[in-house]
C-alpha positions in Angstrom: -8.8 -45.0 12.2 -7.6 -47.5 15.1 -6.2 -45.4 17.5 -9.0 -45.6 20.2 -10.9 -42.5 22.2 -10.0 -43.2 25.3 -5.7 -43.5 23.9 -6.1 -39.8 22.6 -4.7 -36.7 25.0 -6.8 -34.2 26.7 -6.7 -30.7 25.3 -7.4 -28.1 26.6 -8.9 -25.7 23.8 -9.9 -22.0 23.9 -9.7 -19.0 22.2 -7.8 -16.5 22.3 -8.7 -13.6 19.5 -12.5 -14.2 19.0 -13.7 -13.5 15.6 -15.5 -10.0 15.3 -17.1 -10.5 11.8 -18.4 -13.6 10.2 -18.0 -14.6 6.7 -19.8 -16.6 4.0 -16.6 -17.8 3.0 -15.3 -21.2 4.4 -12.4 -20.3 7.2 -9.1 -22.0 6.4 -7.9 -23.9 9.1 -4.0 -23.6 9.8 -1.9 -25.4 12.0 1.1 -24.6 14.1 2.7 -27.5 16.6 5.3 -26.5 19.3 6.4 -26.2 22.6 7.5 -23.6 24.9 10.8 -23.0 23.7 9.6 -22.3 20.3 6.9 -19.5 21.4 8.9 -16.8 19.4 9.1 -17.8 16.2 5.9 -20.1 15.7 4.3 -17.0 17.0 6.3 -14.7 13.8 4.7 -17.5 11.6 1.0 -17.3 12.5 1.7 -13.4 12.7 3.0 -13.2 8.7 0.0 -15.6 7.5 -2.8 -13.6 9.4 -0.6 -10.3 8.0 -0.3 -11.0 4.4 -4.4 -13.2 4.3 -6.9 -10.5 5.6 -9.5 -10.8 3.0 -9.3 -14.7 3.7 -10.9 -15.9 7.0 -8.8 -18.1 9.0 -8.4 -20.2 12.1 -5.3 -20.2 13.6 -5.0 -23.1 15.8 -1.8 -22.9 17.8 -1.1 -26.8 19.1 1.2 -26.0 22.2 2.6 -28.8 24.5 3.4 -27.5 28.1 3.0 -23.9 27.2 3.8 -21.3 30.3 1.0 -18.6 30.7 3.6 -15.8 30.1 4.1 -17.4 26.9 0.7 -18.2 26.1 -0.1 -14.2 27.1 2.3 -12.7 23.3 0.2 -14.6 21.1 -3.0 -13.0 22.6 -1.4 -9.7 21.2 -1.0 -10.5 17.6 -3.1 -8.3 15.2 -5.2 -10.4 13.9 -8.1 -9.5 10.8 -11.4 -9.8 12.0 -13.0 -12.3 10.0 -10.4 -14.5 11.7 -9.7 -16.1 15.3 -7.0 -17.4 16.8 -7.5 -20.6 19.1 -5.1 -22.4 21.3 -5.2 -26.2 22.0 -3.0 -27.3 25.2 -1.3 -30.4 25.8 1.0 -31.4 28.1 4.0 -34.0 27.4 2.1 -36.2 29.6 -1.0 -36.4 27.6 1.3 -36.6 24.6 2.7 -40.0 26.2 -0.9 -42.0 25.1 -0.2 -41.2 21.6 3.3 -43.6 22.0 1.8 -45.6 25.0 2.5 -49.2 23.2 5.7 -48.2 21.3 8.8 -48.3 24.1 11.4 -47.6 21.7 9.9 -44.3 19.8 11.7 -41.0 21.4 10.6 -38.1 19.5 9.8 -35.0 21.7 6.1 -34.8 21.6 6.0 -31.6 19.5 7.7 -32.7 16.9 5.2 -35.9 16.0 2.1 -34.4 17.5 1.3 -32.7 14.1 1.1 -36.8 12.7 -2.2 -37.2 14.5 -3.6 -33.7 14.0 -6.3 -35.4 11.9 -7.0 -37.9 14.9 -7.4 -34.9 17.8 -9.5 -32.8 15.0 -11.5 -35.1 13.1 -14.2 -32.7 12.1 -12.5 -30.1 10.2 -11.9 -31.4 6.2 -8.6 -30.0 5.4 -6.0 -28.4 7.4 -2.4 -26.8 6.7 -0.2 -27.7 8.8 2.9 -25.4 9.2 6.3 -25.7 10.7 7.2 -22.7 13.2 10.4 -21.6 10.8 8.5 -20.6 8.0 7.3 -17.3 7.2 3.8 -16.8 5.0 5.0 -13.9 2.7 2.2 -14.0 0.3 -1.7 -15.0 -0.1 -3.0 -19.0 1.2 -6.2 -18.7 -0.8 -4.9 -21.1 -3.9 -4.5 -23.9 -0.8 -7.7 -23.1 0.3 -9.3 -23.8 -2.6 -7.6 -26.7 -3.5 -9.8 -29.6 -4.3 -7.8 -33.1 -2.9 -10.1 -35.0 -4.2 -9.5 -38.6 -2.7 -5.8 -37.8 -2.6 -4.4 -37.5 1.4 -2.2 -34.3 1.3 -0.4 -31.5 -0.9 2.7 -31.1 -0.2 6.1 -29.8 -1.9 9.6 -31.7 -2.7 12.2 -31.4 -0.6 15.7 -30.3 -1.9 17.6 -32.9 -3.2 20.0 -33.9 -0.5 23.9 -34.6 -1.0 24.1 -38.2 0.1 20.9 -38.7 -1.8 18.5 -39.6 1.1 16.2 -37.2 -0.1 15.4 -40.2 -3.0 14.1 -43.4 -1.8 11.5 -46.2 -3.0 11.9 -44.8 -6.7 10.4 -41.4 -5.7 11.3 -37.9 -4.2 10.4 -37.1 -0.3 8.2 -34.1 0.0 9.4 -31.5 2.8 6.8 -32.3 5.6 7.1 -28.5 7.1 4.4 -27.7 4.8 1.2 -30.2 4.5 -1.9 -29.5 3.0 -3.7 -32.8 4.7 -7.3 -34.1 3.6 -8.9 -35.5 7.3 -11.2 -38.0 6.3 -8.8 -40.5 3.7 -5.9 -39.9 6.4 -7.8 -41.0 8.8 -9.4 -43.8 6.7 -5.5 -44.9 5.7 -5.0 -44.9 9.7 -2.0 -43.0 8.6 -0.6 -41.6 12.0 -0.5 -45.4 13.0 1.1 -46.3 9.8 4.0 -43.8 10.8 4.6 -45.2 14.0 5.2 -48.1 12.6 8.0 -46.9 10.2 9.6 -44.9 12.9 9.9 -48.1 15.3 11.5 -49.9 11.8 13.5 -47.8 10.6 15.4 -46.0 13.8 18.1 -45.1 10.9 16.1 -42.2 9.5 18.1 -39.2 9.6 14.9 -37.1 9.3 12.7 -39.5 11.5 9.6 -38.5 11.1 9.7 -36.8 7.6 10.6 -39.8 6.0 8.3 -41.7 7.9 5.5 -39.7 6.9 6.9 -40.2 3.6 6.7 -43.5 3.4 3.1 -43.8 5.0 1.4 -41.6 2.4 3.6 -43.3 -0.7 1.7 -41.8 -4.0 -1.5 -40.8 -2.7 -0.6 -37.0 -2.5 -0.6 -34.0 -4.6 2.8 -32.6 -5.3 2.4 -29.1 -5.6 4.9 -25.7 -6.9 8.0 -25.0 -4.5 6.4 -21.4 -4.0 4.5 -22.9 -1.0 7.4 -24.1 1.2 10.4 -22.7 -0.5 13.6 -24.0 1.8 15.7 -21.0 2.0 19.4 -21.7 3.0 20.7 -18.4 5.1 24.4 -17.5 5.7 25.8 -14.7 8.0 24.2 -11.9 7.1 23.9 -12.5 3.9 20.0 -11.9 2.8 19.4 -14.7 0.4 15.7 -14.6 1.2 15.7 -10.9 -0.4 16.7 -12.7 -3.8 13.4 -15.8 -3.2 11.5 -16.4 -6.5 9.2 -13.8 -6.2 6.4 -15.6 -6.5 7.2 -17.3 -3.1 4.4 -17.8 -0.6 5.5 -19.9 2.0 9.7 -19.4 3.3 11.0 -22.6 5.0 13.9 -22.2 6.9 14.9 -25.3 7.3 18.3 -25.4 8.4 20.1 -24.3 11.5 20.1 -21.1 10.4 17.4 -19.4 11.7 16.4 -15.8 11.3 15.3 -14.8 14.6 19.1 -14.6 15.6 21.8 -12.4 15.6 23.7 -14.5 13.2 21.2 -14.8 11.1 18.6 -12.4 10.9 17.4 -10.7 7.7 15.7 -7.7 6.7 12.5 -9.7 5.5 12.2 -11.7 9.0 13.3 -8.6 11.0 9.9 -6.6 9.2 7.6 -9.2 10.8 9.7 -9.7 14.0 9.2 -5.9 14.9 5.9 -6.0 14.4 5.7 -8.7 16.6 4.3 -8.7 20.0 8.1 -10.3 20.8 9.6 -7.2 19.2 11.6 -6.1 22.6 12.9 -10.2 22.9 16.8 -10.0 22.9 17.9 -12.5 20.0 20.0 -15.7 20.9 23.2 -15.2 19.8 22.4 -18.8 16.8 19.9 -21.6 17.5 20.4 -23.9 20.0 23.8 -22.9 20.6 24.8 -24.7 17.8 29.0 -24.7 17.2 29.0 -24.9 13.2 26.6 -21.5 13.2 29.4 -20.1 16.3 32.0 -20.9 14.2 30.5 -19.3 11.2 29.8 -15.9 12.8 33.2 -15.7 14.4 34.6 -16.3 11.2 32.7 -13.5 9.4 33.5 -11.2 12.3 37.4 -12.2 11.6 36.0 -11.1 7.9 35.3 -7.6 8.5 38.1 -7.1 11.3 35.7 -7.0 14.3 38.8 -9.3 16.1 37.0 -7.9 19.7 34.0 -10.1 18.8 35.9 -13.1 16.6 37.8 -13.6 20.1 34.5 -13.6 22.2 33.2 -15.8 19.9 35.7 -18.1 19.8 35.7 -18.4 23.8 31.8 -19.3 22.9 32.4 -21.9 20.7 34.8 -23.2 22.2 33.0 -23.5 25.8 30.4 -25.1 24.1 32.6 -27.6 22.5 33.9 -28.7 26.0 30.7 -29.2 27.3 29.0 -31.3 24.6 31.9 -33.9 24.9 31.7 -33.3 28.8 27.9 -33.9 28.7 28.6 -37.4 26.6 31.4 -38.2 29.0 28.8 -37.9 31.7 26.6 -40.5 29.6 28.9 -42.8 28.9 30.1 -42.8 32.2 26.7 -43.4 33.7 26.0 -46.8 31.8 
């Protein structure tokens, strides 16, 4: 490991649901990066693993960068077993800036590459699953847990095979990095956050920067394990597909712009965890990040089923949002 001590952010750790009972049984440790924008559903994800694991202990570390207090306040309410905790680590962007402090050209919001050097800021814990936010735990963790990596530096899964074939490069398969089973000690030893960096400065083309960075940094030296433990689920309008998941699915991925926790989008399996949710009275956005191909999708299914009131409100919607993505690049441009 080269990144130095003193290069390393300040958290701020504490915890937030104590554990009650204590177990003979080793606690797995799970990871969840994100920032305050993505309180909602990272919180549903740590909810459905501590839901569907309470004979297994756990510790839920929740990795938040610039995380409000109000926030912070909902994930103190989640029902939690309790031969488990829950503990929250805070950064802020700042702090996040020493991680990046010699590489000028890297832009990636910090919590999207903070879960590179989780096995930097925790270096005593021997294996850790790291988790995207947009996944939902719908069955039990305990095969990961005792999962012997031997000298190998993660377990992951294989990503769908892309169109263009991206997903295919060096002669081997990426893995889908929303799911990582990561062995501290040889990634550390491999100075494998380090070794990213350096492919993301290289290789600015990467459509999926820091996936395929991470890909290329652990090359063979991982375990490639069944889809059932991060199983990308492609939504449409209403449409339920993660009701029809091979049923022996443990871990849902959804990996797209479609996201569940919308109006657009939502399902009956992600709506059973949402309600019982401590963000169960949150009004849903209307799609994520105001994102025109999901607008355009719901108006059209609207126009589908004759709702014309809400096609032509969401029309004006996408629309509106259309003009001000090419008035916001105007701006740019214009500024240079």
């Amino acid at each position: 490991m080269t990144t130095e001590t003193k290069k390393l952010p300040i958290i701020d750790s504490s915890v937030l649901i104590p554990r009650k009972e204590k177990s003979a049984i080793p606690a797995l440790d799970v990871f969840f990066c994100f920032d305050d924008a993505f309180c909602l559903p990272t919180g549903i994800s740590a909810l459905s693993v501590l839901k569907n694991n309470k004979e297994l202990p756990l510790n839920i570390h929740l990795v938040g960068v610039d995380i409000s207090e109000q926030n912070l306040d909902y994930f103190r309410r989640l029902d939690c077993a309790p031969n488990s905790e829950v503990l929250f680590h805070s950064l802020t962007a700042q702090e996040c800036q020493k991680l990046t402090a010699n590489r000028s050209t890297l832009h990636i919001p910090p919590s999207s590459f903070i879960r590179i050097f989780l096995p930097e800021l925790f270096p005593e814990i021997k294996k850790m699953l790291y988790l995207d936010g947009d996944t939902l735990c719908v069955g039990s963790l305990q095969e990961l847990a005792d999962l012997d990596l031997q000298d190998r530096l993660a377990a992951v899964v294989l990503d769908i095979k892309a169109k263009d074939g991206s997903s295919i490069r060096h002669g081997r398969r990426d893995f889908n990095s929303g799911m990582m089973l990561i062995n501290v000690m040889p990634y550390l030893e491999s100075d494998i956050a380090q070794k990213t960096l350096t492919v993301l400065e290289n290789n600015r083309q990467y459509k999926s920067p820091d996936q395929m960075a991470l890909n290329d940094a652990l090359e063979e030296r991982r375990i490639i394990l069944p889809k059932k433990f991060n199983f990308i689920q492609e939504l449409t309008v209403h449409g339920e597909q993660d009701e029809s998941r091979p049923t022996d699915s443990v871990i849902v991925h959804y990996a797209n712009r479609s996201k569940p926790w919308t109006e657009a989008f939502s399902t009956n399996l992600y709506q059973k965890y949402y309600s019982a949710s401590p963000w169960r009275n949150f009004p849903k956005d209307l799609v994520y990040k105001k994102d025109p191909n999901s607008i355009k999708k719901y108006a059209l299914w609207q126009f589908k089923n004759k709702e014309f009131g809400k096609f032509n409100k969401l029309l004006l919607i996408y629309l509106s949002v259309l003009l001000e993505r090419k008035r916001r690049k105007f701006s740019k441009q214009f500024s240079r």
